[in-house]
N, C-alpha and C positions, 0 to 999 in steps of 0.2 A: 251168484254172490249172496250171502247169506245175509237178511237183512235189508236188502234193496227193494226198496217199495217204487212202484213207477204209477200207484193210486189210479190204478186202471183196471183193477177187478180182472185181471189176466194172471192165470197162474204161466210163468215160464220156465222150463225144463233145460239145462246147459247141458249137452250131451259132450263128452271129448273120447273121439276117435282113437286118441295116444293117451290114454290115463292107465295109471299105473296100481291107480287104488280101487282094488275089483269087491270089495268088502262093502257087502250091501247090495249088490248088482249079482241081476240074474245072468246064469248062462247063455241063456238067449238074446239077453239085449247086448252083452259081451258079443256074442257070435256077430249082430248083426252090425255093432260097432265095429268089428274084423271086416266084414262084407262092403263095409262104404267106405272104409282104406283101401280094401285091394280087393275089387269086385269082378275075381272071376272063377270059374266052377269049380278050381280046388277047394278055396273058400266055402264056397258055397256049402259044396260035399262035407268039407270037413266041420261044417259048423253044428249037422244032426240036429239042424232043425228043421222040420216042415215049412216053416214059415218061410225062412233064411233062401231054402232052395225054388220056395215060389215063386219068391219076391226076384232070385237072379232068372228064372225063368222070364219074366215078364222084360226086364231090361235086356235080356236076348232078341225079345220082339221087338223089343224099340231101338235096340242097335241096329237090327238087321231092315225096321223098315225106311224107305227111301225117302217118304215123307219127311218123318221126323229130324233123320239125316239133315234136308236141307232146310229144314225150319232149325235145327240146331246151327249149321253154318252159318246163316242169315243171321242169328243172334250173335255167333262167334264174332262174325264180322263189323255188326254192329256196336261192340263191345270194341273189336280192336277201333274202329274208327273212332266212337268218344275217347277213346285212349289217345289217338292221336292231337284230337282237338285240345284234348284236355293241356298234354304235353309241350305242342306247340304255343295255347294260351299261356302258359307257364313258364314258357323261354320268353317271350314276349314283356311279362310281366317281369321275371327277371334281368332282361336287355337295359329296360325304362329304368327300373332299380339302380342298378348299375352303372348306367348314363349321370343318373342325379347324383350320386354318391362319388362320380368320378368328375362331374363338375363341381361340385363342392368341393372334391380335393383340390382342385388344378387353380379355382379359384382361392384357395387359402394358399395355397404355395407361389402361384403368384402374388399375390397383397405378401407373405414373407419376404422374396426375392427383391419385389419392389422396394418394400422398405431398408433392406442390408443395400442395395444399389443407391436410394437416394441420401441414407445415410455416408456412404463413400464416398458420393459426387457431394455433399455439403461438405466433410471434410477437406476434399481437394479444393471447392471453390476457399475454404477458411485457411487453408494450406498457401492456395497461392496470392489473397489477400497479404497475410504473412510475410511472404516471401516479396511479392511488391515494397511490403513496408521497411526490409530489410532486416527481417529477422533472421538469425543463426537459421541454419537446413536441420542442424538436431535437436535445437529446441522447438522447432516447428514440429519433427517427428517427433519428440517426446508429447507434443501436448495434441497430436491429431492423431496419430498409432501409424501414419503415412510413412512409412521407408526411406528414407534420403532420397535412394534412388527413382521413387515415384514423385517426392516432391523436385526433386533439379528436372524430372521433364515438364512440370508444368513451366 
């Protein structure tokens, strides 16, 4: 990125494997960008450089020796394991998330529910107050929103 200072007396080089703007770049660091996409001996061949083909010689060695083999698995696996931990720390953190966010719903939906139910139960009791005193059943329902039918059960 052109511009970016990180004030650390480091010069840094962005190399991209898939770049399209070859203007300015040599053939050989082309070729060897081709070689770390798809590193194997057609590549190599085809890239007509000295370098190119030493370099996939050398990775031949270290494919083929056994060492390396299991010092590379051991990292593989070391790798998938923090992945694991990582993953499962990460469902954990989102369960807790989740929990709070679902109590918080459940407690505002109840405090709602509560209120529409105790506001219905004060109308009944103001309903059947009413209704004691001998007021009309429809003007009782006109001034509580109570239904005849709910207020003649109380």
């Amino acid at each position: 990125m052109p511009g970016l200072g990180l004030c650390d007396g480091v010069t840094r080089i962005f190399l991209n494997t898939r770049g399209s703007n070859a203007e300015g770049v040599s053939d050989e660091l082309i070729s060897l960008l081709r070689y770390f996409e798809h590193s194997t001996e057609a590549t190599a061949e085809s890239s007509g450089s000295d370098k190119v083909l030493r370099l996939h010689e050398k990775v031949e060695k270290l494919r083929e020796s056994e060492e390396i083999g299991v010092k590379f698995m051991n990292a593989w696996e070391e790798k998938l394991l923090d992945r694991q931990d990582g993953y499962e720390e990460g469902l954990q953190v989102g369960q807790a998330e989740g929990e709070k966010r679902g109590i918080k719903k459940g407690i505002a939906e109840g405090e709602k529910r509560g209120r529409e139910t105790g506001i219905v139960e004060g109308e009944k009791r103001v309903a059947a107050k009413l209704k004691a005193s001998g007021m009309a059943t429809g003007e009782i329902s006109r001034m509580t929103g109570l239904s005849e039918t709910e207020i003649e059960k109380l």
